[in-house]
C-alpha positions as a printed Julia matrix, in Angstrom:
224×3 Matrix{Float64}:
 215.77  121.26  58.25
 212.73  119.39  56.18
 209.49  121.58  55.56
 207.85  119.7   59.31
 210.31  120.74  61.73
 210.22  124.1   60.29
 206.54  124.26  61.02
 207.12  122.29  64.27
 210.19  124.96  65.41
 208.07  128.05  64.36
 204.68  126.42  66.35
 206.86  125.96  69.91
 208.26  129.95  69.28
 204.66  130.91  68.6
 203.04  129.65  71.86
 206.05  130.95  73.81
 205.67  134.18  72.74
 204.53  137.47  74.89
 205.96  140.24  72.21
 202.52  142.21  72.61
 201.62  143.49  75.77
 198.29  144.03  75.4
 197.65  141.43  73.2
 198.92  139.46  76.14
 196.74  140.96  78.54
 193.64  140.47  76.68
 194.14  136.94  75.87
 194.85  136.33  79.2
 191.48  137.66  79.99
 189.67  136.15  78.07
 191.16  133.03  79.11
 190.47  133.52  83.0
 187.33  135.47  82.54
 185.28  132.97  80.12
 182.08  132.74  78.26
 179.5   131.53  80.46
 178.96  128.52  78.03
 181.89  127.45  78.45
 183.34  128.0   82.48
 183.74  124.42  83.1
 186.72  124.48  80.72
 190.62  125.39  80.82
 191.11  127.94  78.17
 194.89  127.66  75.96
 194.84  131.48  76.36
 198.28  131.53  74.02
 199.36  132.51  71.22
 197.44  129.92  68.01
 199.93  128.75  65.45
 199.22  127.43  61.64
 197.25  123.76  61.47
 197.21  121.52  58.52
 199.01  119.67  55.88
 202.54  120.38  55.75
 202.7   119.36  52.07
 199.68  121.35  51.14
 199.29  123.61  48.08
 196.0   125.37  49.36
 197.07  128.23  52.21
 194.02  129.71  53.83
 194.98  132.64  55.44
 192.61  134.21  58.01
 192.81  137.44  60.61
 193.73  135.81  63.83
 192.15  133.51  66.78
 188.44  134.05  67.62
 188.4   134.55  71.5
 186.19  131.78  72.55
 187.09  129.75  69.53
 190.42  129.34  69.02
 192.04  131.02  71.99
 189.92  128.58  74.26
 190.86  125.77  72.02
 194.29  126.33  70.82
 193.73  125.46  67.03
 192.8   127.91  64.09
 189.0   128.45  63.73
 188.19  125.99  66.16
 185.36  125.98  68.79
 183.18  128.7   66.74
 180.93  129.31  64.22
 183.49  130.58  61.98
 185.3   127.56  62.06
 181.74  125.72  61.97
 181.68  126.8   58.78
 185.16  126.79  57.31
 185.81  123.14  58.04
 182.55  121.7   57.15
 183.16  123.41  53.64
 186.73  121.53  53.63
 185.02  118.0   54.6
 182.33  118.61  51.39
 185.6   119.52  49.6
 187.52  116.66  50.73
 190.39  118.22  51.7
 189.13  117.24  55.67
 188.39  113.88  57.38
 185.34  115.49  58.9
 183.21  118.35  59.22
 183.56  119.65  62.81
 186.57  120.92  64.73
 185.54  121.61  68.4
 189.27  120.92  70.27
 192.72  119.56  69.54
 191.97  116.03  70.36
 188.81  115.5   67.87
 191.14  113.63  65.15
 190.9   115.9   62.78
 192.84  115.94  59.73
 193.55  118.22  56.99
 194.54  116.97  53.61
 196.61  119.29  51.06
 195.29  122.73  53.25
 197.01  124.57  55.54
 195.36  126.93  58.01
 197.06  130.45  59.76
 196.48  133.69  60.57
 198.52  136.77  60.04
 198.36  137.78  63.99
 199.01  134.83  66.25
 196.92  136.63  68.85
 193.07  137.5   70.0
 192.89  141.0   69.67
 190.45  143.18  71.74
 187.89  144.29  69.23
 189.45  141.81  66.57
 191.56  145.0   65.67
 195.23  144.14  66.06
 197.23  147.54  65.48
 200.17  148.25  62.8
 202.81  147.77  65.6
 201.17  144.22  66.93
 201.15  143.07  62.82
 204.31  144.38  61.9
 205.59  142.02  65.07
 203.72  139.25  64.32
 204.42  139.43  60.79
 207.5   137.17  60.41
 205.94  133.81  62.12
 203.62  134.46  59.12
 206.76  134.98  56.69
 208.55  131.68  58.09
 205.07  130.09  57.76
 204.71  130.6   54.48
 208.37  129.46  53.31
 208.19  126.17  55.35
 204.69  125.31  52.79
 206.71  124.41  49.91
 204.49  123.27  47.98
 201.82  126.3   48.46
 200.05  126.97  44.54
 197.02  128.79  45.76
 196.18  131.15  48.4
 192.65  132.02  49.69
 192.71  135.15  51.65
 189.52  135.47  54.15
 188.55  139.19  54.39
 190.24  142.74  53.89
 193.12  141.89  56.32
 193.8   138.48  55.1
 194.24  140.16  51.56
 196.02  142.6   52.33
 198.49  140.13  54.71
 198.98  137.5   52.02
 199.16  140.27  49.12
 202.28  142.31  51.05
 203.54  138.95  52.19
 203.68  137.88  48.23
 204.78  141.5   47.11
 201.7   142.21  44.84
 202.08  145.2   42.58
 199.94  146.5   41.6
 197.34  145.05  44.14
 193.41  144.79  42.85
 190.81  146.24  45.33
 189.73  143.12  47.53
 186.29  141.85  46.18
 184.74  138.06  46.95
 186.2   136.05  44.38
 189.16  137.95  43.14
 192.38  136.0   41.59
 195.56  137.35  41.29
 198.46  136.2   39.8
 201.31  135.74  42.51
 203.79  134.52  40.06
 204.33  132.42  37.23
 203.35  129.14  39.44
 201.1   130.49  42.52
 197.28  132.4   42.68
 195.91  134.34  45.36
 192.16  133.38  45.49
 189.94  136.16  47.7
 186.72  135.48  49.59
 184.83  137.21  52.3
 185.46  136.29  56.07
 183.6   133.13  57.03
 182.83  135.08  60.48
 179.5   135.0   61.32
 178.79  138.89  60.32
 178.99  137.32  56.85
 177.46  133.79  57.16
 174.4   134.84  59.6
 173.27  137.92  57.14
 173.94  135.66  53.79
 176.84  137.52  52.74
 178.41  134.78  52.37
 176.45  131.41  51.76
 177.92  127.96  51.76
 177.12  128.05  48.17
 179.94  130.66  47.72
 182.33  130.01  49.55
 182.28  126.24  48.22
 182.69  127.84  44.55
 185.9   129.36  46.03
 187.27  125.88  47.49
 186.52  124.26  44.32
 188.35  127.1   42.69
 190.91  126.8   44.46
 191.68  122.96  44.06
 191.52  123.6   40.55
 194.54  126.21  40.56
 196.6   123.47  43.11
 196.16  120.95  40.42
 193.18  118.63  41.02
């Protein structure tokens, strides 16, 4: 099977699934309860799979879908502020037609990025447990080998460093800091940066200025 149908087979097994119960029930909450902005609207409410370029060699690997962002809109970091920010950084990059993602019909279009999250659901709190990881884990695994071409992964946050860095069997494993690159193996990086929610991009943690620095970095490693 080809590196697409791969990513198509494990995106059909990640919307049907219901292996957490309570992230089930929460997501399905959210869905039918709704943020008053947006009650005029059918939420997906389901689990979000990866988006992107199937022949990319940038993976950005985030925590999972934001409750009124992607679990309304079905698509990683879409609908929110976090994704506000994310994708407009990937259109000044060039590795994205354009600089907003607000559903899955907008047209738009990753180029040589790839998009996921290490839990496929919105947790309550945005704290998934050990057991609801551990579960999740291996749409993340089968992810990951479908990207064939994968030279450089950025890691948003704590969790997305410490997902991609037991995914890729780092050892030892540097404390997570903005900016940290590790050695994967002989061909592939892991690239860190802080979370591009908006607890980091409302207080300047993180400024558009950085986290471009980290995108720029990071097509260097793929090759451009």
């Amino acid at each position: 099977m080809d590196h697409v149908l791969q990513l198509e087979a494990i995106k059909k097994e990640v919307v049907s699934c219901r292996a957490c119960p309570r992230l089930v029930a929460w997501r399905e909450k959210v869905a039918e309860e709704k943020r008053a902005a947006y009650t005029d609207q059918e939420y997906w409410g389901l689990p979000v799979p990866g988006f992107g370029d199937p022949k990319a060699r940038i993976l950005i690997v985030g925590l999972a879908p934001g409750a009124h962002g992607a679990n309304r809109t079905g698509r990683v970091f879409t609908g929110d502020r976090s994704g506000d920010f994310l994708y407009a950084a990937l259109y000044r990059s060039g590795l994205a037609n354009q600089p907003d993602s607000v559903g899955l019909e907008d047209g738009l279009e990753l180029e040589d990025v790839f998009i996921t999250s290490p839990v496929k659901c919105v947790p309550p709190a945005n704290k998934p447990n050990q057991k609801e990881r551990s579960k999740c884990r291996p749409f993340f695994e089968r992810e990951v080998s479908a990207l064939a071409s994968i030279k450089v992964v950025v890691a948003l946050g704590q969790i997305g460093y410490m997902s991609a860095a037991a995914e890729f069997d780092l050892n030892p494993k540097p404390k997570f800091s903005h900016g940290l690159e590790v050695a994967i193996d002989s061909d592939r990086k892991l690239l860190c940066s802080y979370h591009v929610s908006q607890q980091n991009t409302f207080t300047g943690r993180l400024t558009e200025s950085m986290f471009d620095k980290v995108i720029k970095r990071a097509k260097i490693i793929a090759g451009d």
